[in-house]
C-alpha positions as CSV (number, residue, x, y, z in Angstrom):
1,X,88.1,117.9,52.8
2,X,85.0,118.5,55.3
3,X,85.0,116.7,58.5
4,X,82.8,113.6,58.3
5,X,79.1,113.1,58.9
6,X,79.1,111.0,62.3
7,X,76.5,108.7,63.8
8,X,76.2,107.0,67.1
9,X,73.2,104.5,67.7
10,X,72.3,102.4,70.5
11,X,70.4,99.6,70.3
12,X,68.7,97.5,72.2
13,X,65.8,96.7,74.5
14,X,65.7,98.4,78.3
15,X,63.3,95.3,79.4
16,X,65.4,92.7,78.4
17,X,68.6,93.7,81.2
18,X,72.1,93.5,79.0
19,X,70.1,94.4,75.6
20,X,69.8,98.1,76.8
21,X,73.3,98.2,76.8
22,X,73.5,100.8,73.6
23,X,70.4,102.8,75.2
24,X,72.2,103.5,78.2
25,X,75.8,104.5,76.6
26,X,74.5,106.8,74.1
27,X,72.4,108.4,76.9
28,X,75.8,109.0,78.7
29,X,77.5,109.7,75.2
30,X,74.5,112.6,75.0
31,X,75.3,114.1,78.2
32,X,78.8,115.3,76.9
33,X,80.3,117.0,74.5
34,X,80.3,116.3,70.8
35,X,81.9,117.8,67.7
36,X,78.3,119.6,65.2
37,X,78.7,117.0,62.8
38,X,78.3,114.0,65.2
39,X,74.8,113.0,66.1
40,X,73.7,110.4,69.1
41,X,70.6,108.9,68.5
42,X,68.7,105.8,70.8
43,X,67.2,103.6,68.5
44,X,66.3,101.1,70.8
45,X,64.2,98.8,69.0
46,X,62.6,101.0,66.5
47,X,64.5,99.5,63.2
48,X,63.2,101.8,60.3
49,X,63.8,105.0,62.6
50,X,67.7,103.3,62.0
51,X,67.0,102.2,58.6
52,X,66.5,106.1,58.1
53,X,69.1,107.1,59.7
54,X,71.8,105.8,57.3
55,X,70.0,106.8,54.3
56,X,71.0,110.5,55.5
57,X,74.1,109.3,54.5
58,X,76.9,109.1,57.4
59,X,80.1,109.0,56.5
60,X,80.8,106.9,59.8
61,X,78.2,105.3,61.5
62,X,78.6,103.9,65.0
63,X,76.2,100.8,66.3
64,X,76.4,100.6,70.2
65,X,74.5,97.6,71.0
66,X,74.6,94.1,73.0
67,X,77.3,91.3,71.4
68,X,77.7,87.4,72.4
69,X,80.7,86.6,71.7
70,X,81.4,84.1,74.2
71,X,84.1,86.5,76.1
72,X,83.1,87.9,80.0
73,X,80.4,89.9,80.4
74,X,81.4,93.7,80.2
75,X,84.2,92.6,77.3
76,X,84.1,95.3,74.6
77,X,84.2,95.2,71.3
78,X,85.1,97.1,67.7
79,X,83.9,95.4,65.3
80,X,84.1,97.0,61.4
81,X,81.3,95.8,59.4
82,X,81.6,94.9,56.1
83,X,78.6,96.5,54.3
84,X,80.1,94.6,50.8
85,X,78.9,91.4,52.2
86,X,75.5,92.3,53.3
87,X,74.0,90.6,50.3
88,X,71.6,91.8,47.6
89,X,68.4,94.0,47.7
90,X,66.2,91.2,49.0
91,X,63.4,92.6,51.5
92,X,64.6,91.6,55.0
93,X,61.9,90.9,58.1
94,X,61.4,93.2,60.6
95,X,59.9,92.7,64.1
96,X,58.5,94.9,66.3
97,X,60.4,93.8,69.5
98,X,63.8,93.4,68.5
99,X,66.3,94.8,66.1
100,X,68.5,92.9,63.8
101,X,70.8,95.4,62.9
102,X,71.9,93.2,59.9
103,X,68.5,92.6,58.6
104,X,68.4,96.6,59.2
105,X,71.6,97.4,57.3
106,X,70.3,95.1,54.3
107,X,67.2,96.8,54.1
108,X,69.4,100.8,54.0
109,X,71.5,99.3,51.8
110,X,68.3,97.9,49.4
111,X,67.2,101.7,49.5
112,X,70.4,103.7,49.4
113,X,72.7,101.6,48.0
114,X,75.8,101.8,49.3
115,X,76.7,103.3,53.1
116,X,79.1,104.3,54.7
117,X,81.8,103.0,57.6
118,X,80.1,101.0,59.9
119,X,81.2,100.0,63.2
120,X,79.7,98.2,66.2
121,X,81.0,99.1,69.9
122,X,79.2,96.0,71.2
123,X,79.5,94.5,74.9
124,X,79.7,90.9,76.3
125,X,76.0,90.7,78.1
126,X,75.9,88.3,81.5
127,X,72.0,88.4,81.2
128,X,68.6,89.6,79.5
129,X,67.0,88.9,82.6
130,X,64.6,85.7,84.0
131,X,62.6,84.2,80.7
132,X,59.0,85.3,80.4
133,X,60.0,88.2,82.9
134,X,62.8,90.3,81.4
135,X,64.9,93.0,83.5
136,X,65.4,96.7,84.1
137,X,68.8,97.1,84.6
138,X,72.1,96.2,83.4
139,X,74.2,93.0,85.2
140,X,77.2,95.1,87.3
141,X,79.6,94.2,84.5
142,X,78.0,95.6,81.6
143,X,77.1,98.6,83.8
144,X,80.5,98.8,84.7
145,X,81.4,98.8,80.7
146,X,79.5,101.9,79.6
147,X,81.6,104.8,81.1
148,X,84.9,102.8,78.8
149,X,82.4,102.3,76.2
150,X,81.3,106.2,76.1
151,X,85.5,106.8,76.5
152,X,86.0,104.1,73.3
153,X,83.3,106.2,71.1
154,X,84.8,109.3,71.8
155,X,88.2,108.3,70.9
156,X,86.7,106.7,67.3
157,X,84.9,109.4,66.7
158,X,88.0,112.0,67.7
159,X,90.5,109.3,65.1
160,X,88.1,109.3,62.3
161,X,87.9,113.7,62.6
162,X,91.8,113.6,62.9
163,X,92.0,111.1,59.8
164,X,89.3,113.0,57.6
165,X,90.9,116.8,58.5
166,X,92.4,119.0,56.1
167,X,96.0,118.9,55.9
168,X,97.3,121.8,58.5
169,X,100.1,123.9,56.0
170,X,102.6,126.4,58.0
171,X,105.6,127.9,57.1
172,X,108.4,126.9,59.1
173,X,110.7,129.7,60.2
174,X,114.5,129.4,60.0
175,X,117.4,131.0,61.6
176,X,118.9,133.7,59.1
C-alpha cells in the first residue's frame, strides 16, 4: 500500500481580518517540514485553482479556513466532510471575492466524480474587520490559534501516513 496523496489548503481572504486564517496557517505549515507526498497550497480566494486541486485526486485533502460556529474565537475545529451529501452535478456559483468551499467541492465533485477524505481544520473568527473597511490582520485569538492549528495538521496528516503504511513484518527472535 503507497502512502497517501496529501493536500493542505487555506482559504480565505487576508483583507477581511479572521478570513485569512487558512492563508496564514499554511504559510507557517510551508515553513516546516512535510512528508514528498503532502502538498500545502494557499488558495485564498481563488476557487477553481481549488476546484483543480482535488481533481489531482488526493487521497486526503485538508481545508484550513475560517468557521462560525458560535464557540470563542480561536476555538478549533475537525470537521470530516461528507462528500456523499454534496448533492448532484448541478453547476454551483462562483464569485470572485469569496470562496464557498462547498459550492467548490460540488463543482470537483461534478467534474471528477467522487473525491477523496475531506477535512476542515477551521477556527472560531472574533472579526473580519470594520464593514465597508475590512482588516489586515488576525484578532489576537485566532493569531494565537495558528501555531496549534499548524501542530493539529501535522498530527492528521502524521495519523493518516501511520494508518495508510504498509504493514512492518519482522521475525521475532527467541531464546533457544
Amino acid at each position: 500500500m503507497s502512502m497517501p496523496n496529501i493536500l493542505v489548503a487555506g482559504i480565505g481572504n487576508i483583507f477581511l481580518g479572521d478570513d485569512g486564517f487558512g492563508v496564514e496557517v499554511v504559510r507557517k505549515l510551508s515553513e516546516r517540514p512535510l512528508p514528498d507526498e503532502g502538498r500545502v497550497v494557499d488558495i485564498g480566494i481563488r476557487s477553481f485553482d481549488l476546484a483543480y486541486a482535488l481533481l489531482d485526486g488526493p487521497d486526503l485533502t485538508i481545508l484550513v479556513d475560517a468557521t462560525q460556529r458560535g464557540n470563542p474565537p480561536g476555538t478549533l475545529y475537525t470537521i470530516e466532510v461528507n462528500t456523499k451529501d454534496l448533492g448532484s452535478r448541478q453547476t454551483p456559483t462562483v464569485e470572485g471575492h469569496r470562496l464557498d468551499p462547498i459550492q467548490v467541492l460540488k463543482m470537483a465533485k461534478g467534474m471528477a466524480g467522487e473525491l477523496g477524505r475531506i477535512l476542515l481544520v477551521g477556527c472560531e473568527p472574533e472579526t473580519f474587520g470594520p464593514e465597508d473597511e475590512g482588516q489586515m490582520e488576525l484578532s489576537p485569538p485566532v493569531a494565537a490559534a495558528v501555531g496549534r492549528a499548524v501542530e493539529l495538521i501535522e498530527a492528521l496528516i502524521a495519523k493518516t501516513r501511520c494508518d495508510r503504511a504498509p504493514a512492518n513484518s519482522f521475525t521475532a527472535r527467541t531464546k533457544s
